[in-house]
C-alpha positions as CSV (number, residue, x, y, z in Angstrom):
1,X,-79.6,-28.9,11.1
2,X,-76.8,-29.8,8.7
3,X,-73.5,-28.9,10.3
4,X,-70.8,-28.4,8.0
5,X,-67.9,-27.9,9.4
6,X,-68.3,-32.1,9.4
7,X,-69.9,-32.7,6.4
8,X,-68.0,-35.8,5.1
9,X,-69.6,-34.9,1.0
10,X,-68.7,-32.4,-1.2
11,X,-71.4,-29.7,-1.7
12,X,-73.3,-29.6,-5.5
13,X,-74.9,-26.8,-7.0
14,X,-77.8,-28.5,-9.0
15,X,-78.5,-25.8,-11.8
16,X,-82.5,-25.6,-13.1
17,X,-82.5,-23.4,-15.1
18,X,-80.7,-20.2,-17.3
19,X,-82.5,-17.1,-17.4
20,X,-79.4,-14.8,-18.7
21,X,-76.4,-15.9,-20.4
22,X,-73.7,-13.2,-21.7
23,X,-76.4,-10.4,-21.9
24,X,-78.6,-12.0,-23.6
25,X,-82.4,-12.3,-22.0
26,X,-83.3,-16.0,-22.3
27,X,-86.7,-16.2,-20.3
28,X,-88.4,-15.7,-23.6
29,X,-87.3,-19.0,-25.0
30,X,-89.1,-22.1,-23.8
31,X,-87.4,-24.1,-21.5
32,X,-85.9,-27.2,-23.1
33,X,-84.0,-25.0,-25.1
34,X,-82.5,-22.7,-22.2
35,X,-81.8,-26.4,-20.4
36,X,-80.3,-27.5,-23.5
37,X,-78.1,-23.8,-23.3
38,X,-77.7,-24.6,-19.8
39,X,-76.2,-27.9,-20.7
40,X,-74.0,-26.7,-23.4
41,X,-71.6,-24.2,-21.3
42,X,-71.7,-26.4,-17.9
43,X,-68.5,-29.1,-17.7
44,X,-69.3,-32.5,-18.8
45,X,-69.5,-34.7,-15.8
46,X,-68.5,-31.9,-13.1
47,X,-69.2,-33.5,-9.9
48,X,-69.9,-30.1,-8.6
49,X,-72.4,-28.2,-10.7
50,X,-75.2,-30.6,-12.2
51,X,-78.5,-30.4,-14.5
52,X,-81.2,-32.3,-13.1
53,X,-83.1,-35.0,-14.6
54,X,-85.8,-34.4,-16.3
55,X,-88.8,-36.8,-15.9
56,X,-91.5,-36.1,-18.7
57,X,-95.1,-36.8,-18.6
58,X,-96.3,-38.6,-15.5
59,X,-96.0,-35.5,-13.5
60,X,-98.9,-36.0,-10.6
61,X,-97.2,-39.1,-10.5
62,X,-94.1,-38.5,-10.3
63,X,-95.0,-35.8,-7.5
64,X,-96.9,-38.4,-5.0
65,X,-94.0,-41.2,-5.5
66,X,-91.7,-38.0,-4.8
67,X,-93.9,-37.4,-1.5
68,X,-94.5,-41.0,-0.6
69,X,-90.7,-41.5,0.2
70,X,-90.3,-38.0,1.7
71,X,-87.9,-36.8,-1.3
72,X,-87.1,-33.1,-0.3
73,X,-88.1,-31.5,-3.4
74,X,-89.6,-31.4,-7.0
75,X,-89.2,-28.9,-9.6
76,X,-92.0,-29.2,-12.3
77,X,-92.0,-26.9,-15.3
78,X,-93.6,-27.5,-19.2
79,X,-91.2,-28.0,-21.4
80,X,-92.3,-25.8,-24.3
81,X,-93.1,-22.7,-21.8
82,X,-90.9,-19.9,-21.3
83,X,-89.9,-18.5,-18.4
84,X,-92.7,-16.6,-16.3
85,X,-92.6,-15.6,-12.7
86,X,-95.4,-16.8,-10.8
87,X,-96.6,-18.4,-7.7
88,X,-96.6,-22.6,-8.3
89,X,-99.1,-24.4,-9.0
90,X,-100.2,-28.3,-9.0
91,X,-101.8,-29.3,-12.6
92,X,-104.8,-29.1,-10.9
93,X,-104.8,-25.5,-10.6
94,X,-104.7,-25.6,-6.4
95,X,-101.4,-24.5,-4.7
96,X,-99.0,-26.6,-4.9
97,X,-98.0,-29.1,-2.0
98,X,-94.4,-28.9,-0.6
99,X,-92.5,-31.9,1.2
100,X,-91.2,-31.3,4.5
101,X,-87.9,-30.4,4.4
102,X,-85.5,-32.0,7.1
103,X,-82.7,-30.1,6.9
104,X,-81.5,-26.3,5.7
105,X,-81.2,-25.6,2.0
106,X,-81.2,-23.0,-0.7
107,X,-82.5,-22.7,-4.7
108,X,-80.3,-19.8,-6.0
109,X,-80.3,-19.5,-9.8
110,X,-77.1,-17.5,-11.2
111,X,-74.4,-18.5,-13.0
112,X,-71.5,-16.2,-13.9
C-alpha cells in the first residue's frame, strides 16, 4: 500500500485523453486530434500534468513486453476512432487482460 504521508516523489496526473473542453463535446472527433487538443492547452514540460506516449502499431506486442516486466498498465485506443464508451477489448476480440497492480491507483479523466 503506498503511504503518502512519506512519499519522497511528487505526484503526476498522466492525462489520456479530452472528452470536453470549454463546452464543446469532443468525443466525436477521433482521437489523435482530441490528444493533439489535449496537448495544445496543457504546459509544456509541466512535471506535474503529462500526455503519455503514444506507441503506434505493434500493439499485441507492445501489451505482452508491457506484461512480461509487470508494467502496471496499458492504455490502447485507434488512433482515428472517436470516443465510445465500452467494455475493453484485446485485438482479438476476447476481454482484455489486466496486469496485477501492486499498489493503489486511480484513472480520473477531467480537466478544468
Amino acid at each position: 500500500m503506498l503511504d503518502v504521508r512519506h512519499r519522497t516523489r511528487t505526484p503526476a496526473y498522466v492525462a489520456f485523453d479530452l472528452l470536453w473542453l470549454d463546452g464543446a463535446d469532443l468525443r466525436p472527433m477521433a482521437l489523435g486530434e482530441r490528444r493533439r487538443v489535449l496537448q495544445s492547452i496543457l504546459p509544456e514540460g509541466s512535471p506535474i500534468i503529462s500526455v503519455p506516449v503514444s506507441v503506434t502499431g505493434r500493439g499485441c506486442e507492445f501489451f505482452e513486453l508491457m506484461c512480461a516486466h509487470d508494467l502496471e498498465g496499458i492504455v490502447a485506443k485507434r488512433l482515428a476512432d472517436p470516443y465510445e464508451p465500452r467494455a475493453a477489448t484485446h485485438p482479438s476480440g476476447r476481454p482484455a487482460r489486466r496486469s496485477p497492480v501492486t499498489q493503489s491507483s486511480r484513472t480520473s479523466g477531467a480537466i478544468k
